[in-house]
MARVEXTOR-720001 format. One record per residue (C-alpha): residue in three letters; chain; x, y, z. Coordinates in nm, 2 decimals. Layout:
# MARVEXTOR-720001
<'ala'; 'A'; <X; Y; Z>>
...
//
This chain:
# MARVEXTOR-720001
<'unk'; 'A'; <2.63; 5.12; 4.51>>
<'unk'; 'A'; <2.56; 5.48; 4.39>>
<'unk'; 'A'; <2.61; 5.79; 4.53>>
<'unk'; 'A'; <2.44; 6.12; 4.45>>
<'unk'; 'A'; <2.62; 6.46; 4.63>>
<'unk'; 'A'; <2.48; 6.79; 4.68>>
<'unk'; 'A'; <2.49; 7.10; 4.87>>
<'unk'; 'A'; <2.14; 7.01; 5.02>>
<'unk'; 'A'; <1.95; 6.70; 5.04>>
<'unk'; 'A'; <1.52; 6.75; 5.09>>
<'unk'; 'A'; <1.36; 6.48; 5.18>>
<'unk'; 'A'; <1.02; 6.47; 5.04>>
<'unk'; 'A'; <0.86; 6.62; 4.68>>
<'unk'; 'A'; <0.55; 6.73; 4.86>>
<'unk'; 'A'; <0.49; 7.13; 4.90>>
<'unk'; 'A'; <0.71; 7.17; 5.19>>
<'unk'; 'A'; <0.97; 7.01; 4.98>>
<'unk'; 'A'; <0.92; 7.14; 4.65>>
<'unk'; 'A'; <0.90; 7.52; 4.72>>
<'unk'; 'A'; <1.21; 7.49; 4.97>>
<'unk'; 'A'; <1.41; 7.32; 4.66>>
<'unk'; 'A'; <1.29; 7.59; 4.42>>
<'unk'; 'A'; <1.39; 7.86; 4.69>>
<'unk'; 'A'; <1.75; 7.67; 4.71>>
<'unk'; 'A'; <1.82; 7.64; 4.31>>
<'unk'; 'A'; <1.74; 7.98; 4.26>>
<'unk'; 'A'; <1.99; 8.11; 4.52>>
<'unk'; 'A'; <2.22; 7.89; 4.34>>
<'unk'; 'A'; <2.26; 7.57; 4.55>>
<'unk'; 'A'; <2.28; 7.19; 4.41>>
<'unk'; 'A'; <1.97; 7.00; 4.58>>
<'unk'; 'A'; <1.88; 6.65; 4.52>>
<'unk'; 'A'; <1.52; 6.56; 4.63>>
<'unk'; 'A'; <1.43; 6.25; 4.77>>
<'unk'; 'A'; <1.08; 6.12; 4.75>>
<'unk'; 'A'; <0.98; 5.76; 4.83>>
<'unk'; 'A'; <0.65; 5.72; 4.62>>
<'unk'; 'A'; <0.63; 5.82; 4.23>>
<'unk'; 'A'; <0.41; 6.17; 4.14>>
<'unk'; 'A'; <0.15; 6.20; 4.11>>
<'unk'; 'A'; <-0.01; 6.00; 4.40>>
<'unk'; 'A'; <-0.33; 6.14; 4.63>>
<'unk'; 'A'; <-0.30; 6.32; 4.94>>
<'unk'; 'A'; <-0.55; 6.51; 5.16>>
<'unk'; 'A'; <-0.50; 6.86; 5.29>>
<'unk'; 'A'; <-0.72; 7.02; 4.93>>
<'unk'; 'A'; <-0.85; 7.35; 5.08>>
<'unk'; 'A'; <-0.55; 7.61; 5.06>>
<'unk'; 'A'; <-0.53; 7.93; 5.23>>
<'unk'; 'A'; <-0.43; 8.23; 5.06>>
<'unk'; 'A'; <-0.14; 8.30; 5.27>>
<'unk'; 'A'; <-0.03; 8.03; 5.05>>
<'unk'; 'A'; <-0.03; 8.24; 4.72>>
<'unk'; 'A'; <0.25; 8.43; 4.88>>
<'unk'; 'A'; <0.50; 8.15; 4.89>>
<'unk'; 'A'; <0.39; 8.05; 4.59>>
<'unk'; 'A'; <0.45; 8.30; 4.42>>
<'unk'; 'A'; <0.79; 8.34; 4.57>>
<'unk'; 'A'; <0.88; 8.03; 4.45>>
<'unk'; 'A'; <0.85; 8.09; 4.14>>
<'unk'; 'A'; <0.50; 7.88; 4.12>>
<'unk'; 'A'; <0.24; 8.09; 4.08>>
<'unk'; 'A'; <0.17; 8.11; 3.70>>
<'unk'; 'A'; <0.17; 7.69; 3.67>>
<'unk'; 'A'; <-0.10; 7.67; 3.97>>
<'unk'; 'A'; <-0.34; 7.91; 3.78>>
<'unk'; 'A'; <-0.29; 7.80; 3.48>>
<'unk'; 'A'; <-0.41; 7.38; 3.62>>
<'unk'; 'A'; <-0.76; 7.52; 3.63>>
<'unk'; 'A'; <-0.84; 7.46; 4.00>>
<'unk'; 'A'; <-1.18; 7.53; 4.16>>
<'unk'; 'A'; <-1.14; 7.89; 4.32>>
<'unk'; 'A'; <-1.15; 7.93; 4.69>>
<'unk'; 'A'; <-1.26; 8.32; 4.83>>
<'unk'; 'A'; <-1.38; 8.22; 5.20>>
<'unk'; 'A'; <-1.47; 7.97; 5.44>>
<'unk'; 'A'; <-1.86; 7.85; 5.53>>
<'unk'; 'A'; <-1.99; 7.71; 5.85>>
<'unk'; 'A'; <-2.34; 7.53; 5.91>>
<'unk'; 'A'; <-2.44; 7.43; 6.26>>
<'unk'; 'A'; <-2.79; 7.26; 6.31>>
<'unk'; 'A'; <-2.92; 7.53; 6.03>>
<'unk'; 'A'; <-2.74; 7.83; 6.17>>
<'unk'; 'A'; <-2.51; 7.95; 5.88>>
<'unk'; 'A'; <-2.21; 8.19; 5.84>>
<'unk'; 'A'; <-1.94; 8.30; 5.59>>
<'unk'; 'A'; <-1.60; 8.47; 5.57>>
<'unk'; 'A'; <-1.51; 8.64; 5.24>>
<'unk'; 'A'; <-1.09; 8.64; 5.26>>
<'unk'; 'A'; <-1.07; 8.96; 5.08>>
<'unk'; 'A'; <-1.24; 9.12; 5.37>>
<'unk'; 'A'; <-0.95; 8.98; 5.59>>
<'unk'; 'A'; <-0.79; 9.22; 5.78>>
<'unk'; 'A'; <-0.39; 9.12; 5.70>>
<'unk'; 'A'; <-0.24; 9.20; 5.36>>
<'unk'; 'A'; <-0.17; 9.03; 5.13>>
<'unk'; 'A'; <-0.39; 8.79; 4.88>>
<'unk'; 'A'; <-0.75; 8.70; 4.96>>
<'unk'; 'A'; <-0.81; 8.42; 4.71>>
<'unk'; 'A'; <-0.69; 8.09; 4.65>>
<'unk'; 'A'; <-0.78; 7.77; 4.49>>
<'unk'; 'A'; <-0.93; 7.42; 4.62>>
<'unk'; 'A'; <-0.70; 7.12; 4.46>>
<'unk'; 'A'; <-0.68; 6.80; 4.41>>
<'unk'; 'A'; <-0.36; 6.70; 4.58>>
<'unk'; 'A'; <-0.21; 6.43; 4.33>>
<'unk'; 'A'; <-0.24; 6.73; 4.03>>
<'unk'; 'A'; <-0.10; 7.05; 4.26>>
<'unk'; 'A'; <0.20; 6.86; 4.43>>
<'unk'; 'A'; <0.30; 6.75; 4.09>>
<'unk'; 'A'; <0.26; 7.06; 3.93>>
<'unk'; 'A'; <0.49; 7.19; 4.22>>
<'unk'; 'A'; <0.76; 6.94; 4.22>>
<'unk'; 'A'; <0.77; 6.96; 3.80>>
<'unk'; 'A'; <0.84; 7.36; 3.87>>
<'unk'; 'A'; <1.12; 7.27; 4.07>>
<'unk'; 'A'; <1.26; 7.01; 3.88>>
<'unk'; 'A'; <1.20; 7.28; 3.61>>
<'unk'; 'A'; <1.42; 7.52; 3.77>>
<'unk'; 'A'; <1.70; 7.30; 3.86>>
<'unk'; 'A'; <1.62; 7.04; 4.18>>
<'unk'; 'A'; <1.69; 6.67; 4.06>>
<'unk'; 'A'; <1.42; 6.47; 4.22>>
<'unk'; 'A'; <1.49; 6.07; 4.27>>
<'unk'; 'A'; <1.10; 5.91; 4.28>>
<'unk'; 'A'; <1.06; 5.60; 4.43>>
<'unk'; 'A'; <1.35; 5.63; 4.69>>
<'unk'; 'A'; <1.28; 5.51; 5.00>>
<'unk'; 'A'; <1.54; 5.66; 5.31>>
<'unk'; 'A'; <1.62; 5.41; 5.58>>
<'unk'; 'A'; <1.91; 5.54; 5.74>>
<'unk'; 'A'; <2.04; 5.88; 5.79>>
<'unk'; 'A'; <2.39; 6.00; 5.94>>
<'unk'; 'A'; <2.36; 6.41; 5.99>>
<'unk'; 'A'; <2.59; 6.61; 6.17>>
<'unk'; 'A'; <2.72; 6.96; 6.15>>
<'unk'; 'A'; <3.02; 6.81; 5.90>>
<'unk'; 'A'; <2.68; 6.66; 5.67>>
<'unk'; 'A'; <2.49; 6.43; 5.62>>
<'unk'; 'A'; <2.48; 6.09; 5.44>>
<'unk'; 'A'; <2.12; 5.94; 5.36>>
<'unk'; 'A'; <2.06; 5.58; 5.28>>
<'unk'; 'A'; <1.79; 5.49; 5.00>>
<'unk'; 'A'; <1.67; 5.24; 4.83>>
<'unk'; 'A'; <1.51; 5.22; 4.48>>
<'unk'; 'A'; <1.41; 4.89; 4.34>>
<'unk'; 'A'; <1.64; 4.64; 4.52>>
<'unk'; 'A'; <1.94; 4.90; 4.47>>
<'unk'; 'A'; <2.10; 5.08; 4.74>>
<'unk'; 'A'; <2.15; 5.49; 4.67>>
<'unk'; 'A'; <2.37; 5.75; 4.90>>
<'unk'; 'A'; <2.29; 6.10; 4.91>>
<'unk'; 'A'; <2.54; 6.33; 5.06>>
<'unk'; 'A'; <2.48; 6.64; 5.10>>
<'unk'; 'A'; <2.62; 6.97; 5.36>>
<'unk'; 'A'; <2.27; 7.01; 5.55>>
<'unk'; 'A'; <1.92; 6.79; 5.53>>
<'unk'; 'A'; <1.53; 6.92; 5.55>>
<'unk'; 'A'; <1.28; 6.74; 5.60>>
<'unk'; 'A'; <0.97; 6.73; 5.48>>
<'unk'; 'A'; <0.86; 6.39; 5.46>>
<'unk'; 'A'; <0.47; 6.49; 5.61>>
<'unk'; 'A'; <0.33; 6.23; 5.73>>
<'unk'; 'A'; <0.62; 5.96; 5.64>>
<'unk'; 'A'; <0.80; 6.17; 5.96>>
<'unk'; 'A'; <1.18; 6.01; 5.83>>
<'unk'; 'A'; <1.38; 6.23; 6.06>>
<'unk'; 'A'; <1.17; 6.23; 6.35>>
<'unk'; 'A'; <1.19; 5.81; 6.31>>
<'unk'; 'A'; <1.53; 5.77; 6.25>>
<'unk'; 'A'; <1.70; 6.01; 6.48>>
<'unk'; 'A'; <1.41; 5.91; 6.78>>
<'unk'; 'A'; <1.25; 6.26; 6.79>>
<'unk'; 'A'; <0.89; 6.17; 6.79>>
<'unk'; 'A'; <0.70; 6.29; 7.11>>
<'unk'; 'A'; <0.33; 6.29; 7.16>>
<'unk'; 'A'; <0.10; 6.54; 7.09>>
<'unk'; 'A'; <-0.14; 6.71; 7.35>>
<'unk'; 'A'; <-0.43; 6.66; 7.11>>
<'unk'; 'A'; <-0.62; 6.34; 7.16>>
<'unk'; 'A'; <-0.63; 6.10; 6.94>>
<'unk'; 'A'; <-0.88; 6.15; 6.60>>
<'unk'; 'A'; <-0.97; 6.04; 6.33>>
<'unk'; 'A'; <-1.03; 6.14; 5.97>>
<'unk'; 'A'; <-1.29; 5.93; 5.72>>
<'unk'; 'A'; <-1.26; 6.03; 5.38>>
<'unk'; 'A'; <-1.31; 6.05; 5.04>>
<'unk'; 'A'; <-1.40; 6.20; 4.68>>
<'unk'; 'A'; <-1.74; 6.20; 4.51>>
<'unk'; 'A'; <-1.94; 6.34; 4.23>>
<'unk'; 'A'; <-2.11; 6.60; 4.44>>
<'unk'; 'A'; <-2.43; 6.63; 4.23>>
<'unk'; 'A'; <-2.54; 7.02; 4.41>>
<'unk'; 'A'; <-2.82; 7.14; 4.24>>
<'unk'; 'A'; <-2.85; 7.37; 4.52>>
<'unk'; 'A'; <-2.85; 7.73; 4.35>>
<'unk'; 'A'; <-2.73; 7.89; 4.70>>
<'unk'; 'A'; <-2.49; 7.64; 4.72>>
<'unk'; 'A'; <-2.14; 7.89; 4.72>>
<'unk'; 'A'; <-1.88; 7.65; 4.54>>
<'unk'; 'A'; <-1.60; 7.90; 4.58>>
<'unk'; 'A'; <-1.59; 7.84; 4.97>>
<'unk'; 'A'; <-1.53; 7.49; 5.19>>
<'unk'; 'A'; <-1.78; 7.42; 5.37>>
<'unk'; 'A'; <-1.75; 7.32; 5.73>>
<'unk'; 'A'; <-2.07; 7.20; 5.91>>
<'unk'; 'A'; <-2.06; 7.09; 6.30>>
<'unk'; 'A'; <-2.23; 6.78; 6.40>>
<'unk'; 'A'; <-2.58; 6.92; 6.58>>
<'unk'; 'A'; <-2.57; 6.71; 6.86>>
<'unk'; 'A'; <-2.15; 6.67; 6.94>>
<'unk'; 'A'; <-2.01; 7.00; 6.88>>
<'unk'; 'A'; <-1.67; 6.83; 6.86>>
<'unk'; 'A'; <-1.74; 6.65; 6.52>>
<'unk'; 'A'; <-1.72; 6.81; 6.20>>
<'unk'; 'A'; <-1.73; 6.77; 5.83>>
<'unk'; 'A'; <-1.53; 6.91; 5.54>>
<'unk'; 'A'; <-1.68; 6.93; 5.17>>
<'unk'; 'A'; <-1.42; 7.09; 4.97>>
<'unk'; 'A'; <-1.56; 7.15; 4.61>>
<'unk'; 'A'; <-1.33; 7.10; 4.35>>
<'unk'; 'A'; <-1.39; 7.19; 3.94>>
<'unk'; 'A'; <-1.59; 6.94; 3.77>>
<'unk'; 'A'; <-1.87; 6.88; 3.98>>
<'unk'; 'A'; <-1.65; 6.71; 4.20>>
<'unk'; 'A'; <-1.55; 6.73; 4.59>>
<'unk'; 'A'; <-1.35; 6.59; 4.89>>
<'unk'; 'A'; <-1.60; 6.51; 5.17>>
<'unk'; 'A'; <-1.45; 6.40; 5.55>>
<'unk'; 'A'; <-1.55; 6.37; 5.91>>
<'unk'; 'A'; <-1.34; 6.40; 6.18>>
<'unk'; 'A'; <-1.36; 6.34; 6.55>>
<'unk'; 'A'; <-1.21; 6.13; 6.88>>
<'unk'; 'A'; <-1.13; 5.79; 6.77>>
<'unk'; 'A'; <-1.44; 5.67; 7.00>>
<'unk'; 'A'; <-1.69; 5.86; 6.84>>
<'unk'; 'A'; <-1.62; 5.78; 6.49>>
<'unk'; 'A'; <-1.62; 5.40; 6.58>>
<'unk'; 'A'; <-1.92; 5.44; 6.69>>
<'unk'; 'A'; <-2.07; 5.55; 6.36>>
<'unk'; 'A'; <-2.01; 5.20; 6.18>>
<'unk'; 'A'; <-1.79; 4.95; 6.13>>
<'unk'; 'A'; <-1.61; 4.97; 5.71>>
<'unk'; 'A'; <-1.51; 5.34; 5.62>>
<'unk'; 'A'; <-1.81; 5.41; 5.38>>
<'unk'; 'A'; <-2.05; 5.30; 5.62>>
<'unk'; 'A'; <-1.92; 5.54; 5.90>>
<'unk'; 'A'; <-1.89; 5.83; 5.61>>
<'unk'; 'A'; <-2.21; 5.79; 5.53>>
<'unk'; 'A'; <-2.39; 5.73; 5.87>>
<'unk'; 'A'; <-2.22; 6.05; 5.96>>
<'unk'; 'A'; <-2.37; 6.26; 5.70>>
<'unk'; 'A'; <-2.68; 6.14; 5.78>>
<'unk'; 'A'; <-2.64; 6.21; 6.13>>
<'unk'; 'A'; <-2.59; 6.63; 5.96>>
<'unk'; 'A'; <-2.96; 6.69; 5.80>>
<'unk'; 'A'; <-2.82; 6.98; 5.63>>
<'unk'; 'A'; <-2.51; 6.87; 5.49>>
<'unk'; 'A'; <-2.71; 6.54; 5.42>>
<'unk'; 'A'; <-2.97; 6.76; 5.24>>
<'unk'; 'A'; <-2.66; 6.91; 5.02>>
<'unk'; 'A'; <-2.54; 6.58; 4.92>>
<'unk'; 'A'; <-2.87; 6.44; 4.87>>
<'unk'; 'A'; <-2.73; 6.31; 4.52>>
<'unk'; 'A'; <-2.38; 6.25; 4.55>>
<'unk'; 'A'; <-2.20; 5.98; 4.42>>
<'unk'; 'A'; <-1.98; 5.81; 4.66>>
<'unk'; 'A'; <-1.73; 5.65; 4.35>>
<'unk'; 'A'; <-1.41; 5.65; 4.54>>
<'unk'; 'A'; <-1.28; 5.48; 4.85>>
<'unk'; 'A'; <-1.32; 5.57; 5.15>>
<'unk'; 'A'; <-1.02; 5.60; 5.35>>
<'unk'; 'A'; <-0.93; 5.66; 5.73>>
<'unk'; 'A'; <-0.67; 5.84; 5.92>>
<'unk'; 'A'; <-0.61; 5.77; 6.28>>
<'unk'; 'A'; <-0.39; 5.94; 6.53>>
<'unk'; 'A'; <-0.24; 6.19; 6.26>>
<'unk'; 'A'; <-0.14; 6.49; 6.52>>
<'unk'; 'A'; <0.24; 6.52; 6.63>>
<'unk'; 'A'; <0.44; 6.66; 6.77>>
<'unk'; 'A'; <0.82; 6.65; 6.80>>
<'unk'; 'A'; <1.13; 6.73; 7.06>>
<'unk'; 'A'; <1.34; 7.02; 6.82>>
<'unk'; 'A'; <1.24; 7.15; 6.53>>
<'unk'; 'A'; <1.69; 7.18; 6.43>>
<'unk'; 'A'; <1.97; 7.01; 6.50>>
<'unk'; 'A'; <2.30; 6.97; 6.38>>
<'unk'; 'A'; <2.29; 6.96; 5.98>>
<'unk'; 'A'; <1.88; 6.92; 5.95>>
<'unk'; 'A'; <1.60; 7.12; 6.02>>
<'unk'; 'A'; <1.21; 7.00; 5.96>>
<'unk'; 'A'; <0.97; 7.09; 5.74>>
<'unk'; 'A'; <0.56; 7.10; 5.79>>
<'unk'; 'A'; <0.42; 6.79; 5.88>>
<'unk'; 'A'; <0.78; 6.62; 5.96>>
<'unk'; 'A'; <0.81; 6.85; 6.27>>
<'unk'; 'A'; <0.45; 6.93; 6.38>>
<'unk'; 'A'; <0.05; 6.87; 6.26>>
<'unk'; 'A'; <-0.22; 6.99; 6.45>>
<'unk'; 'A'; <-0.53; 6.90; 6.27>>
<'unk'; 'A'; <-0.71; 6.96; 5.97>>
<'unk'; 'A'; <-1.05; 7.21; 6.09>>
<'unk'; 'A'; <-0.84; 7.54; 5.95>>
<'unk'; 'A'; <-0.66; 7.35; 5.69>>
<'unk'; 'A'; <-0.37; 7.52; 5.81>>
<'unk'; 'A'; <-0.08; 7.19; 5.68>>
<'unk'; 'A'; <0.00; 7.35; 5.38>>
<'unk'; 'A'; <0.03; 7.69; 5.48>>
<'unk'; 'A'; <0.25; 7.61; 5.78>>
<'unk'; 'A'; <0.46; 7.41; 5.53>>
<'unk'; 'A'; <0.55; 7.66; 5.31>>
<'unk'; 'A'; <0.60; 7.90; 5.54>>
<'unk'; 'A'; <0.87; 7.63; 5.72>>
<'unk'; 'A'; <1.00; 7.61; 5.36>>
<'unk'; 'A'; <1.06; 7.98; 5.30>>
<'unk'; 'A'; <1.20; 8.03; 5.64>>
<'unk'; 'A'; <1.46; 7.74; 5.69>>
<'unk'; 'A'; <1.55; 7.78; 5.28>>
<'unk'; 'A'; <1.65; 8.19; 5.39>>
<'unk'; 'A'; <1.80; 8.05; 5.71>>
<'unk'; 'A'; <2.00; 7.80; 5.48>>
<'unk'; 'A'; <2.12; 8.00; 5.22>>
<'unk'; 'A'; <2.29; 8.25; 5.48>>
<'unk'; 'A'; <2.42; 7.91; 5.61>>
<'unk'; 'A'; <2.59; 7.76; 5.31>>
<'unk'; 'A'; <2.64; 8.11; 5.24>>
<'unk'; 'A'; <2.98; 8.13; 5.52>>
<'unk'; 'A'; <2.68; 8.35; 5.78>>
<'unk'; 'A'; <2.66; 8.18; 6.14>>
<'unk'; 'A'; <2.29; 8.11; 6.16>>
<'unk'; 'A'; <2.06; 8.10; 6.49>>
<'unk'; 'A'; <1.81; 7.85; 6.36>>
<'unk'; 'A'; <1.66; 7.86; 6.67>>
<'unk'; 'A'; <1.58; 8.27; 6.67>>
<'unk'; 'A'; <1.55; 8.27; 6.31>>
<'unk'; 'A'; <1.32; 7.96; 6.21>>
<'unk'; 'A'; <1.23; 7.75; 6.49>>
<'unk'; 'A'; <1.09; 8.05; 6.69>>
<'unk'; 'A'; <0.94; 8.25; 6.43>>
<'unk'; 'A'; <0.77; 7.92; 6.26>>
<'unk'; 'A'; <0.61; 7.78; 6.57>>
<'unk'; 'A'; <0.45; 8.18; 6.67>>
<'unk'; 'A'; <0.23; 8.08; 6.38>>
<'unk'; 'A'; <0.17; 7.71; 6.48>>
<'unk'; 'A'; <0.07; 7.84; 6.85>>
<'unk'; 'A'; <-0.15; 8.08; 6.67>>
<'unk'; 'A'; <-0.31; 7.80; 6.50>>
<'unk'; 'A'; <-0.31; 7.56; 6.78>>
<'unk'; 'A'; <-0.48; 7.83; 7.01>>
<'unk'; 'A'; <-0.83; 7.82; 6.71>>
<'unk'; 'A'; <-0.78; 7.47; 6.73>>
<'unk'; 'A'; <-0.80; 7.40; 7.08>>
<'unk'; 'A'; <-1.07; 7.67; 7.12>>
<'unk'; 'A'; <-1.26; 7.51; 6.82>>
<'unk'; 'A'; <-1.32; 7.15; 6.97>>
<'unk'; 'A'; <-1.41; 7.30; 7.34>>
<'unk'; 'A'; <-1.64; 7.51; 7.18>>
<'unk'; 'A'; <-1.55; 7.90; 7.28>>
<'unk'; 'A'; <-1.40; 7.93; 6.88>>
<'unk'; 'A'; <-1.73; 7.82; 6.77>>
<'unk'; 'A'; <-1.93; 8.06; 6.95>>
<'unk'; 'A'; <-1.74; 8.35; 6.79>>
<'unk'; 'A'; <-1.82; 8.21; 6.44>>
<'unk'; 'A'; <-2.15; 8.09; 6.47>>
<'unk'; 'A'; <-2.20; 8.48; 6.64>>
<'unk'; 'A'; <-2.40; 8.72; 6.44>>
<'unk'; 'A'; <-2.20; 9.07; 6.51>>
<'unk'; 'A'; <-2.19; 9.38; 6.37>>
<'unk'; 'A'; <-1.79; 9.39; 6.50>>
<'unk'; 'A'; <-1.69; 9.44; 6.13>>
<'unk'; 'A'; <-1.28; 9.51; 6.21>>
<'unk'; 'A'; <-1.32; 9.23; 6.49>>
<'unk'; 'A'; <-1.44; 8.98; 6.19>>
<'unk'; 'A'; <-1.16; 9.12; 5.99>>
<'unk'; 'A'; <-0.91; 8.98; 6.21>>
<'unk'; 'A'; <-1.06; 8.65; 6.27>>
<'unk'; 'A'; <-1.11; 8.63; 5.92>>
<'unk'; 'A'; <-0.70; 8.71; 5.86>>
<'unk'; 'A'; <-0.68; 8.37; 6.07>>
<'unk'; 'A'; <-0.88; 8.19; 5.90>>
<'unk'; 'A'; <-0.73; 8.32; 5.56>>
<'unk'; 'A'; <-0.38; 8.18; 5.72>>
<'unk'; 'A'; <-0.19; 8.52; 5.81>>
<'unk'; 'A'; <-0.09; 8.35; 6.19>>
<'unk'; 'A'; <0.25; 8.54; 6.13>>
<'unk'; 'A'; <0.07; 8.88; 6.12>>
<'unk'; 'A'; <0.16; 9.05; 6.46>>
<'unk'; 'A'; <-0.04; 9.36; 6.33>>
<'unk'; 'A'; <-0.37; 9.17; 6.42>>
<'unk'; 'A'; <-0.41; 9.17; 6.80>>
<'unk'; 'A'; <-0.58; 8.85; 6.73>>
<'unk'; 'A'; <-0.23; 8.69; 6.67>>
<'unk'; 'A'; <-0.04; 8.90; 6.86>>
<'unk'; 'A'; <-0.22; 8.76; 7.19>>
<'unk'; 'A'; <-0.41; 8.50; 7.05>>
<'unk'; 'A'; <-0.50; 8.31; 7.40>>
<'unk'; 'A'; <-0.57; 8.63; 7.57>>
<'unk'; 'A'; <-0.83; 8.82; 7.30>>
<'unk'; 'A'; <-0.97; 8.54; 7.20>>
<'unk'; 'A'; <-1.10; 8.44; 7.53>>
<'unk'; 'A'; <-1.24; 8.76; 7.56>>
<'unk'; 'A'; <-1.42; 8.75; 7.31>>
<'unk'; 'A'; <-1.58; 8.39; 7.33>>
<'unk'; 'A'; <-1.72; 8.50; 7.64>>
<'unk'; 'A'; <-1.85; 8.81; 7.51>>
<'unk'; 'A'; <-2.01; 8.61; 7.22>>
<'unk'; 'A'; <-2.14; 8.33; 7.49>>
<'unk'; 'A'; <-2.28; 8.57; 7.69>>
<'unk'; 'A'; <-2.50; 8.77; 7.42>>
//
């Protein structure tokens, strides 16, 4: 039996993952990744937000990403039964950067993870966890890697296992989410636009015209290619077919515009399907682990807000830890928990409003509100952590107020 010891132990090689072990290494700490499937390997969640950049950058990051040649991302588009609208992030109303790019998943979280193997994490591919003893003494993690059984010590545990959810499994703190129950069809495809208007530097989201609470994503990426989804309640996408491909394409079909825009696309990948993928769980921190992104919470992908609110989990838990390991007593609670889910709340407030319909009337709203857009645009752009924009600061409350202005005219 092997063992493998380390001041921290991060469960996952994802972006959560990776910029938290990069934050570590370069404070000094030993960290030992574990990550159960071999890089690079696909994963959705393409369209960044540029509140990304930031942690990025932090991490040390930011130069490799450019340099992958990635399809550039400056805003966000919405179509709805031939009404059209567009945020431009550099008109947000939050500082920081206004740009970002549109990946391909399997090449960006590789390039991540190689940066922070680059810079001093060890990363075991190919280990699978299935046990885990944490306490505030440490932790011991049991994996396994081709037959053979691997220990990982190490004096504190994150998670960020996304979807794989290790933590929340083993240590039974799965609870359900108040969002019902979706589901995501997907895939790639040589998008074939010869549409001159067509603005490749933005995803497009378009609303189904007759059920306002379906909606497509076509993410272009460089190389004439793009990602192309649908989501909606589990009943309404079975309804659209029977295999994957046949609902995908139904569905577009059932958009005339979007339909119109991928008039000769070539659907040369498989289509795929994700059911039930919000969650939710009962502490964010316990005694020697804290979670990371999609290990603790996921909302849903309309603001493509996962990757964002990972890294930001990642930059707060790695500053928490440091202190930590560092001799400091730390109030996880106050100083990560809290802080972290502000931002998620923000989120989840646009979410909510977006499938009932009130967010949706602010975009699809033609105003001459320029600061107002601003602020909804700093959203969009991922800045949930701004309190500055009174559009954060009391989310629930403003933007009420406003979807009934915006219903009303």
């Amino acid at each position: 039996m092997k063992e493998v010891v380390s001041d921290v132990v991060v469960i996952g090689a994802g972006p959560a993952g990776a910029v938290a072990s990069a934050l570590l290494v370069q404070k000094g700490w030993s960290v030992n990744v574990v990550e159960r499937q071999e890089f690079p390997r696909f994963s959705i969640g393409e369209s960044l937000l540029p509140q990304c950049m930031e942690f990025i950058e932090r991490a040390g990051m930011l130069d490799a990403v450019k340099a992958a040649g990635f399809q550039f991302k400056n805003g966000a588009a919405f179509e709805w039964d031939g009404a059209r609208t567009a945020f431009d992030f550099t008109e947000k109303f939050s500082p920081g950067h206004g740009t970002t790019f549109q990946v391909q998943r399997a090449a960006f979280d590789k390039i991540l993870a190689d940066e922070a193997q680059r810079q001093g994490a060890n990363i075991y591919y190919r280990h699978g966890i299935r046990a885990a003893e944490i306490d505030g003494e440490g932790a011991r993690l049991v994996a396994e890697c081709d037959g053979e059984e691997v220990i990982f010590r190490g004096r504190f545990v994150l998670d960020a296992s996304g979807f794989g959810r290790v933590l929340p499994r083993l240590l039974e703190l799965d609870r359900p989410s108040a969002f019902p129950a979706r589901e995501s069809v997907f895939t790639h495809v040589q998008d074939n636009i010869a549409d001159e208007k067509f603005d490749r530097d933005k995803i497009l989201i378009t609303v189904n015209p007759e059920q306002r609470d379906i909606w497509y994503w076509l993410i272009p990426f460089s190389g004439g290619r793009a990602s192309l989804g649908v989501v909606g309640e589990r009943s309404k996408i079975a309804a659209m077919g029977e295999a994957p491909e046949q609902i995908l394409r139904n569905a577009v079909a059932a958009a005339p515009e979007l339909a119109k825009t991928l008039r000769n696309a070539e659907f040369d990948t498989a289509v795929q399907r994700i059911s039930g993928y919000a969650s939710d769980v009962s502490t964010l921190v316990g005694p020697g682990f804290a979670l990371l992104g999609n290990a603790g919470e996921f909302l849903d992908p309309v603001f493509s807000s996962g990757v964002t609110i990972a890294m930001k989990s990642a930059h707060l838990a790695s500053d928490c830890l440091h202190r930590q390991l560092g001799g400091e007593t730390v109030d996880w609670q106050a100083d990560f928990a809290a802080p972290l889910k502000h931002g998620v709340d923000v989120f989840k407030t646009y979410v909510t409003a977006w499938y009932d319909g009130r967010f949706q009337d602010v975009i699809f709203h033609r105003t001459g509100q320029t600061e107002i857009k601003r602020m909804i645009c700093s959203i969009l752009a991922g800045y949930a952590w701004d309190r500055n924009n009174p559009y954060v600061a009391a989310a629930e409350r403003r933007l009420n107020t406003l979807a009934e202005i915006c219903a009303a005219s």
